[in-house]
N, C-alpha and C positions, 0 to 999 in steps of 0.2 A: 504493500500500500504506500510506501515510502515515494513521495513525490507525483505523487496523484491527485487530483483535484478534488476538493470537497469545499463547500460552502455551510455556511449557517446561515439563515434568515429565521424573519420573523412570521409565524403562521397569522395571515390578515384575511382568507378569504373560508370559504366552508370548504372547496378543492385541497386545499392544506393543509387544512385542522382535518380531513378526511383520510389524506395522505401517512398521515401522523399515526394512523388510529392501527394496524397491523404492529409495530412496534410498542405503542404505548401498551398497548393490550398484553405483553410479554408482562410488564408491572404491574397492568392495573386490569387483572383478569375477571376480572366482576363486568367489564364492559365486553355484551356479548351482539351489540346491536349499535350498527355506524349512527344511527340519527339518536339514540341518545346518547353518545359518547359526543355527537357534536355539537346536541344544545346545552351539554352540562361545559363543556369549555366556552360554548358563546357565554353560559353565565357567568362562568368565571372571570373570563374578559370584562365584562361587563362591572366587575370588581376587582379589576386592576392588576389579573393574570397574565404572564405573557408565556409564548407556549412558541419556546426555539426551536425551530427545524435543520440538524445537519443532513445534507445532500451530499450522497456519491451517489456517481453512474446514474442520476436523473429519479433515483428513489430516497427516502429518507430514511437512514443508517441509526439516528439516532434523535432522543428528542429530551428536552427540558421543559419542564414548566417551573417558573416564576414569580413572587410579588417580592416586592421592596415595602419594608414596615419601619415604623419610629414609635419605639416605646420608652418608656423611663427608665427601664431595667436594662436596653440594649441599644439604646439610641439609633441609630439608622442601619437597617441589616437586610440581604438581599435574604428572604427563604425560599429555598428549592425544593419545590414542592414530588417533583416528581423530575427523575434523570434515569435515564435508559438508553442504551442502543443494542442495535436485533443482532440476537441469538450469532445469524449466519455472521453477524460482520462484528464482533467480538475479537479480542487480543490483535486486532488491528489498528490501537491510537485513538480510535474515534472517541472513545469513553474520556480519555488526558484532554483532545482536540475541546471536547463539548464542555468540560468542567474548566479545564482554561479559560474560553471564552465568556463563562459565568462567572468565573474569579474578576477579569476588566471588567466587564456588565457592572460589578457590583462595587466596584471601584471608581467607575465613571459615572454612578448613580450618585455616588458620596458615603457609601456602605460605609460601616467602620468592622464592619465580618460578614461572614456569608454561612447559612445554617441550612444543614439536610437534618429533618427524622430519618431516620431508616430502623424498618422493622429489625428485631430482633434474630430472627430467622437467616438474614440474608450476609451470612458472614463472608463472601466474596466479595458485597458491595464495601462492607465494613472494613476489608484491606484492604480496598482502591481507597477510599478515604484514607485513610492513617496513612498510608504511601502518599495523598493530597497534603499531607499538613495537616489536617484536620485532625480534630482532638475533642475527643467527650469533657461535656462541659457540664451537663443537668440528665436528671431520668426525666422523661416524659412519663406523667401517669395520666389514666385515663379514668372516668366516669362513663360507662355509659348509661344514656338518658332514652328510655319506653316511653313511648305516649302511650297515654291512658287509655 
Protein backbone atom coordinates (compact mmCIF):
# COMPACT_ATOMS: atom_id res chain seq x y z
CA UNK A 1 0.00 0.00 0.00
CA UNK A 2 3.16 2.12 0.44
CA UNK A 3 2.75 5.12 -1.92
CA UNK A 4 -0.66 4.71 -3.07
CA UNK A 5 -3.27 7.12 -3.02
CA UNK A 6 -5.91 7.59 -0.60
CA UNK A 7 -7.89 10.53 0.59
CA UNK A 8 -10.04 11.56 3.54
CA UNK A 9 -13.01 13.75 3.03
CA UNK A 10 -15.97 14.71 4.73
CA UNK A 11 -19.29 12.54 4.32
CA UNK A 12 -21.97 15.77 3.17
CA UNK A 13 -24.30 13.89 0.91
CA UNK A 14 -26.80 10.50 1.71
CA UNK A 15 -24.39 8.77 -1.45
CA UNK A 16 -21.46 8.90 1.21
CA UNK A 17 -22.85 8.45 4.45
CA UNK A 18 -24.38 5.21 2.35
CA UNK A 19 -20.87 4.56 1.16
CA UNK A 20 -19.62 4.51 4.68
CA UNK A 21 -22.34 2.01 5.94
CA UNK A 22 -20.47 -1.63 4.79
CA UNK A 23 -17.58 -0.68 6.96
CA UNK A 24 -19.04 1.16 9.72
CA UNK A 25 -21.26 -1.92 10.13
CA UNK A 26 -17.89 -4.02 10.88
CA UNK A 27 -18.25 -1.67 14.43
CA UNK A 28 -21.58 -0.83 14.67
CA UNK A 29 -23.29 -4.35 13.89
CA UNK A 30 -26.63 -3.53 15.20
CA UNK A 31 -27.16 -1.58 11.92
CA UNK A 32 -28.67 -4.02 9.65
CA UNK A 33 -30.78 -1.80 7.36
CA UNK A 34 -28.92 1.21 4.94
CA UNK A 35 -32.00 3.80 5.51
CA UNK A 36 -31.74 3.72 9.03
CA UNK A 37 -28.14 3.79 9.54
CA UNK A 38 -28.45 6.87 7.37
CA UNK A 39 -31.01 8.87 9.10
CA UNK A 40 -29.57 8.09 12.55
CA UNK A 41 -26.13 9.81 11.18
CA UNK A 42 -28.29 12.61 9.34
CA UNK A 43 -29.31 13.01 13.05
CA UNK A 44 -26.38 13.04 14.32
CA UNK A 45 -25.13 15.70 11.80
CA UNK A 46 -27.64 17.48 12.64
CA UNK A 47 -25.93 17.74 16.24
CA UNK A 48 -22.80 18.48 15.34
CA UNK A 49 -21.20 14.81 14.19
CA UNK A 50 -18.91 14.62 11.43
CA UNK A 51 -18.49 11.35 9.87
CA UNK A 52 -14.72 11.19 7.84
CA UNK A 53 -14.44 9.09 4.94
CA UNK A 54 -10.96 7.55 3.90
CA UNK A 55 -10.89 6.53 0.09
CA UNK A 56 -8.63 4.00 -1.68
CA UNK A 57 -9.34 2.47 -5.03
CA UNK A 58 -12.72 4.70 -5.27
CA UNK A 59 -14.32 2.78 -2.09
CA UNK A 60 -14.14 3.66 1.46
CA UNK A 61 -11.28 1.65 3.55
CA UNK A 62 -12.13 3.24 6.57
CA UNK A 63 -14.35 5.74 8.53
CA UNK A 64 -14.52 8.19 11.74
CA UNK A 65 -17.17 9.65 13.36
CA UNK A 66 -16.67 12.87 15.39
CA UNK A 67 -17.83 15.88 17.68
CA UNK A 68 -15.80 18.44 19.34
CA UNK A 69 -17.01 19.36 23.05
CA UNK A 70 -16.11 22.07 25.88
CA UNK A 71 -16.74 21.12 29.31
CA UNK A 72 -15.20 22.27 32.71
CA UNK A 73 -13.67 19.01 33.53
CA UNK A 74 -11.90 18.84 29.96
CA UNK A 75 -12.16 22.06 28.20
CA UNK A 76 -12.19 21.71 24.48
CA UNK A 77 -11.77 17.89 23.29
CA UNK A 78 -12.36 16.20 20.00
CA UNK A 79 -14.56 12.73 20.99
CA UNK A 80 -14.29 9.89 18.45
CA UNK A 81 -17.09 8.53 18.49
CA UNK A 82 -16.62 5.79 16.28
CA UNK A 83 -13.10 4.64 14.16
CA UNK A 84 -12.97 1.64 11.88
CA UNK A 85 -11.55 0.52 8.78
CA UNK A 86 -12.60 -2.85 6.61
CA UNK A 87 -11.71 -6.00 7.67
CA UNK A 88 -10.04 -6.66 3.96
CA UNK A 89 -7.91 -3.57 4.17
CA UNK A 90 -6.59 -3.81 7.64
CA UNK A 91 -2.46 -3.80 8.63
CA UNK A 92 -2.25 -1.72 5.60
CA UNK A 93 -1.71 2.07 7.53
CA UNK A 94 -5.12 3.04 6.94
CA UNK A 95 -6.05 2.62 10.61
CA UNK A 96 -2.40 5.23 11.62
CA UNK A 97 -3.41 7.33 8.04
CA UNK A 98 -7.40 7.98 9.78
CA UNK A 99 -6.27 8.52 13.50
CA UNK A 100 -3.41 11.00 12.29
CA UNK A 101 -5.71 12.93 10.50
CA UNK A 102 -8.20 13.15 13.70
CA UNK A 103 -5.16 13.96 15.90
CA UNK A 104 -4.75 17.61 13.28
CA UNK A 105 -8.67 17.74 13.06
CA UNK A 106 -8.41 18.09 16.79
CA UNK A 107 -5.62 20.37 16.81
CA UNK A 108 -6.96 22.72 14.26
CA UNK A 109 -10.24 22.77 16.12
CA UNK A 110 -8.21 24.05 19.35
CA UNK A 111 -8.78 20.48 21.10
CA UNK A 112 -6.59 20.42 24.01
CA UNK A 113 -6.99 16.00 23.79
CA UNK A 114 -8.60 13.84 21.60
CA UNK A 115 -10.95 10.92 23.53
CA UNK A 116 -12.20 7.25 22.15
CA UNK A 117 -14.51 5.00 24.52
CA UNK A 118 -13.64 1.70 23.31
CA UNK A 119 -15.47 -1.22 24.44
CA UNK A 120 -13.86 -3.50 26.77
CA UNK A 121 -13.81 -6.47 24.50
CA UNK A 122 -11.89 -5.12 21.77
CA UNK A 123 -8.32 -5.56 22.89
CA UNK A 124 -6.75 -5.17 19.25
CA UNK A 125 -8.24 -1.62 19.15
CA UNK A 126 -6.89 -1.07 22.67
CA UNK A 127 -3.11 -1.70 21.33
CA UNK A 128 -3.55 0.51 18.32
CA UNK A 129 -4.26 3.05 20.90
CA UNK A 130 -1.53 2.62 23.47
CA UNK A 131 0.94 2.31 20.31
CA UNK A 132 -1.30 6.16 19.47
CA UNK A 133 -0.03 7.68 22.78
CA UNK A 134 -3.17 7.28 24.16
CA UNK A 135 -3.46 6.42 27.77
CA UNK A 136 -6.44 5.49 30.02
CA UNK A 137 -7.55 8.28 31.98
CA UNK A 138 -11.28 7.46 33.63
CA UNK A 139 -13.68 4.12 33.76
CA UNK A 140 -16.67 4.88 31.85
CA UNK A 141 -19.76 3.55 33.91
CA UNK A 142 -22.96 3.06 32.64
CA UNK A 143 -26.74 3.36 33.91
CA UNK A 144 -28.90 1.91 31.81
CA UNK A 145 -32.24 3.68 31.79
CA UNK A 146 -36.10 1.21 30.74
CA UNK A 147 -38.81 3.33 29.96
CA UNK A 148 -41.63 2.40 31.66
Amino acid sequence: MEGQEFTITFAGNDQEIGASFPVMQELRTQYTDLGAYRDQIRRQMDDGYNLALLWFNGEVAGCAGFRVHETLSRGKYMYVEDLVTSAKQRSHGFGDKLFDWLQAQARERGCAQMEIISGVQRGDAHRFYHRKRMTIKAFQLVLPIKAD
